[in-house]
N, C-alpha and C positions, 0 to 999 in steps of 0.2 A: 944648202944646209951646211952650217960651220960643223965643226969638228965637236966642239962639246955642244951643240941640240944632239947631234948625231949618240954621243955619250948619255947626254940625257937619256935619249930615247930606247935606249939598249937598256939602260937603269929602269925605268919608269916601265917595261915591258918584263923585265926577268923578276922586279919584286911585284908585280900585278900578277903575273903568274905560280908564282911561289907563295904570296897571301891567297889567290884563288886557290889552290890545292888545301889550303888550309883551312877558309871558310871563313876569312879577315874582309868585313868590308871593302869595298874600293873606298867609300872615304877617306876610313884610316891608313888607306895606301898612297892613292891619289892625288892629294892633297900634299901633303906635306913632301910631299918627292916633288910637285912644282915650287912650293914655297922657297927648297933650299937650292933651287936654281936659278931664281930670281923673278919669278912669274909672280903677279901681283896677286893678292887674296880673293876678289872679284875674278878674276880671270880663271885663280886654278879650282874657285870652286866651280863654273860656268861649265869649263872642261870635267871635272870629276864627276859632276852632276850629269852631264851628256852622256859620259863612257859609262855610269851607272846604268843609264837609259838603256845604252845598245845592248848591253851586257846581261840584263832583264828580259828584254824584247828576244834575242837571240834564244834565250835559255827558254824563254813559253814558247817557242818554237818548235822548240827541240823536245819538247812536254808532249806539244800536242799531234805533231808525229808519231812518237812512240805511243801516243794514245795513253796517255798516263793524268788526264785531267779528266772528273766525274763532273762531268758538264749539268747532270742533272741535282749533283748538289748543288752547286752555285746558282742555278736558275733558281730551285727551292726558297735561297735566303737573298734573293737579289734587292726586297725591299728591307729588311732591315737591318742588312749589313752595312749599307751606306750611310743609312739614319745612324748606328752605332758610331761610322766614323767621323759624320759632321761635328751631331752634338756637343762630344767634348773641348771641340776648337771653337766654337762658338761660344758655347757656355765660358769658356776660357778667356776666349775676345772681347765678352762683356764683361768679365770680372777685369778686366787688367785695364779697360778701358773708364769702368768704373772709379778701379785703385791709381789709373794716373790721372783723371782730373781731381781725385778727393788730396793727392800726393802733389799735384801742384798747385792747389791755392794754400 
């Protein structure tokens, strides 16, 4: 590890932590801290998108230890929670799929 990853890495860790006390996305942190390091836009979203992941993953963990998740709500709306979330991307999908074959002829 060179000397500025090494720098990077101390940076990219002390503002992830400092936006995390504060309740700032990792996007808005993540990202643009690899951008101005020279990490390509595909890459540092790959990486922002993963460490979102752990950072998710870790924290429902940590929920459902403490026993802080009402399992029986969520069982309750398990089928039309999901239907709620497809819908709009769909409906969305075919409007814009619509508006770019009518926008390119």
């Amino acid at each position: 590890m060179t000397f500025a990853q090494l720098v990077a890495l101390v940076i990219f860790l002390l503002f992830s932590t400092l936006f995390g006390m504060f309740g700032v996305g990792g996007g808005a942190v993540y990202t643009p801290i690899q951008l101005f390091i020279g990490v390509s836009f595909n890459e540092a979203a790959t990486v922002s998108l993963f460490l979102i992941a752990v950072t998710s993953l870790s924290s429902g963990v940590v929920y459902v230890r403490a026993g802080l998740i009402d399992w029986l709500a969520g069982y309750s709306r398990r089928v039309p929670a999901p239907a709620a979330m497809v819908a709009p991307g769909v409906s969305a999908g075919c409007c814009c799929r619509r508006a770019g074959s009518w926008w390119a002829s």
